[in-house]
N, C-alpha and C positions, 0 to 999 in steps of 0.2 A: 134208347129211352122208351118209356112202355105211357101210354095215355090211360087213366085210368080218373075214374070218378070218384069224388072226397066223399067221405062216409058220415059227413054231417051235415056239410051245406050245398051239395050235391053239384059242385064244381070240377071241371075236365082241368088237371096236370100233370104234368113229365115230371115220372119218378125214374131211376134204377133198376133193370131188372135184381141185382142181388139184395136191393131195400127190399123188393116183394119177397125172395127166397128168405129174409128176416123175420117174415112178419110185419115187417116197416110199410109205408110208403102208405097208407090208409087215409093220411088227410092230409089236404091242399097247405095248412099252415100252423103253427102253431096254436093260434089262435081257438082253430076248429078244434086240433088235437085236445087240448083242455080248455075250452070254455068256460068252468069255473074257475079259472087261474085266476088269482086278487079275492077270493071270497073267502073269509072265516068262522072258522066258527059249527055252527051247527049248518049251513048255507055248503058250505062245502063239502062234497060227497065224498071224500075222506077223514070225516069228520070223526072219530073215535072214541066220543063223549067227552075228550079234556083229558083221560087219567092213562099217564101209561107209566110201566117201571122204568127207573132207571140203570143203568149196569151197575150201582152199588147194593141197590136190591130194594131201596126207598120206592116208595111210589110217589107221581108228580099231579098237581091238578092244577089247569088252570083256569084262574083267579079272573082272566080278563087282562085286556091291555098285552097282550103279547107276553104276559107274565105266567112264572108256574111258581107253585107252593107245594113245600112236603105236606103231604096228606096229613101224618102221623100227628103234627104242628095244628093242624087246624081243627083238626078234631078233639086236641086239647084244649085250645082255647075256648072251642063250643062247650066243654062242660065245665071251664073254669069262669066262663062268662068274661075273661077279660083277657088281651094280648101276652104273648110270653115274656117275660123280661129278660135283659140283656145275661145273668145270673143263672137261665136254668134250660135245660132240655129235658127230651122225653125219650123214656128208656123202654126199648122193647123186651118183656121179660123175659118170651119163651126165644130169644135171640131171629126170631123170624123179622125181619123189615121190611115184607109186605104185610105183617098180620096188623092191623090197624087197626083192630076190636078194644074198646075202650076198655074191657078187663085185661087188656093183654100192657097196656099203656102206663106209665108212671114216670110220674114229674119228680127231679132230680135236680143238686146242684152241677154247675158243670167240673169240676173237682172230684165229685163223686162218680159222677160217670165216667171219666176218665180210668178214675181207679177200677174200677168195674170192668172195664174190657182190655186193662192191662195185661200182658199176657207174664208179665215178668223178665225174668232177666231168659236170656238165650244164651243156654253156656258152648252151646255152636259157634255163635259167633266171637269168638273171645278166643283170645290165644297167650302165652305167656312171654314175656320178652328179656330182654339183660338190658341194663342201663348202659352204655358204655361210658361213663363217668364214674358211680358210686359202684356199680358193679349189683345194685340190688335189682331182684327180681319181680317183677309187676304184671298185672292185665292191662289187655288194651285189646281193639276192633282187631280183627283178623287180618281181614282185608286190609287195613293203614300198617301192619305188621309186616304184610306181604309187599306191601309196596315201599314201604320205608324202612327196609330191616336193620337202618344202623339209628337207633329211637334210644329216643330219652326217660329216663320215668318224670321229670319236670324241666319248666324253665331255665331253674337256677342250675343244674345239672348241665343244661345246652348253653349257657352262656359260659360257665367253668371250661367246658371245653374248648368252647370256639377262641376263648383267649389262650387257655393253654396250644391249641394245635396249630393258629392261626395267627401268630405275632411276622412281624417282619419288623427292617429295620430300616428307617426312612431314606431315601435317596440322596438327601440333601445333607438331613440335619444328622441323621444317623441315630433322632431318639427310635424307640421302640413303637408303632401301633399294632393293634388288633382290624383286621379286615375280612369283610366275609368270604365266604368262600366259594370263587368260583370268579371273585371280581382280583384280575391282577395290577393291584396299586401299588405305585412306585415313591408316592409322597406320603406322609403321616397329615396332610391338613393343605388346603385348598391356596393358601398365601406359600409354602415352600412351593409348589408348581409353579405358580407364578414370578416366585423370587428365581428359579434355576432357569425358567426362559428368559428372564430378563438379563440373563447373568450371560447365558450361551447365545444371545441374539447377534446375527450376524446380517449384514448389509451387501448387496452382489455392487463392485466399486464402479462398473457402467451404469446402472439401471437405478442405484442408490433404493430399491427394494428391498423387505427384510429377506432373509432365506430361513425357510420353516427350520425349526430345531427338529 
């Protein structure tokens, strides 16, 4: 342990020598180390004026109260003289979203903006598939293609099948159901289970206990 003197409040403690080969070990406590700690605002020497971008490329100001506002936002309402309503945004025209210059700025429904940075369709992503039912030919996601390559072009087309490929015939009663697939069910309806247990119920003649079927 190395004794060394705090570099703010000019107090003697035991640091580490490898804190000092850091650069570490300078002040006695946290306290010293940042001394503004709890201050905001302009009061706080990392203080940055309030505005900084964000990673979508908006710029953030804040407003007070621990709060931030898009720039872009406020500088509209300053020259509409009144709040945005729930209906509209602001469109940057030359696509920059730091450029916040009020000629660069226009007020939009939100419908329209959307249309506006629509990029279209992506015939990348799209791939062609076989219905295994009708046998007709469709688009769909690539990716759901890749991952589900035995696909339907609809609903009605997935329920045709799963009755045609997926019938069995009851345990009991011997009518016919349809059951999904993947679950191996032995009864058509929740009363033949229960009718064929009570049918097969057995009793051990010591202990007068049932014996599971």
């Amino acid at each position: 342990m190395l004794l060394r003197e705090c570099g703010e409040c000019g107090k003697e403690f035991r640091t580490f020598p490898s804190q000092t080969k850091k650069g570490h070990g300078i002040y006695c406590s946290r306290k010293c180390a940042n001394k503004h700690k709890g201050l905001s605002g302009p009061q706080n020497p990392n203080w940055r004026g309030g505005r900084y971008i964000l990673g979508s490329g908006y710029i953030g100001i804040n407003v007070g109260g621990g709060r931030y506002r898009l720039e872009h936002g406020i500088i509209m309402e300053a020259h509409l003289g009144r709040p945005l309503r729930p209906g509209e945004q602001v469109h940057h025209r030359n696509g920059n979203r730091s450029d916040n210059r009020l000629e660069n700025l226009e007020l939009v429904a939100v419908a329209a903006h959307a249309r506006g940075h629509h990029r279209g369709r992506i015939p990348s992503k799209w791939a062609k598939a076989k219905c295994l039912n009708c046998g007709q030919e469709f688009e769909r996601y690539a990716g759901w293609v890749k991952r589900h390559p035995r696909t339907y072009c609809s609903y009605k087309c997935y329920l045709a099948a799963l009755q045609r490929n997926n019938r069995h015939a009851c345990f009991r009663c011997g009518q016919a159901f349809v059951a999904i697939p993947g679950r191996h069910r032995k009864f058509c309806s929740a009363q033949c289970y229960r009718a064929h247990r009570a049918e097969h119920r057995q009793y051990d003649p010591i202990t007068h206990r049932r014996i599971p079927v």
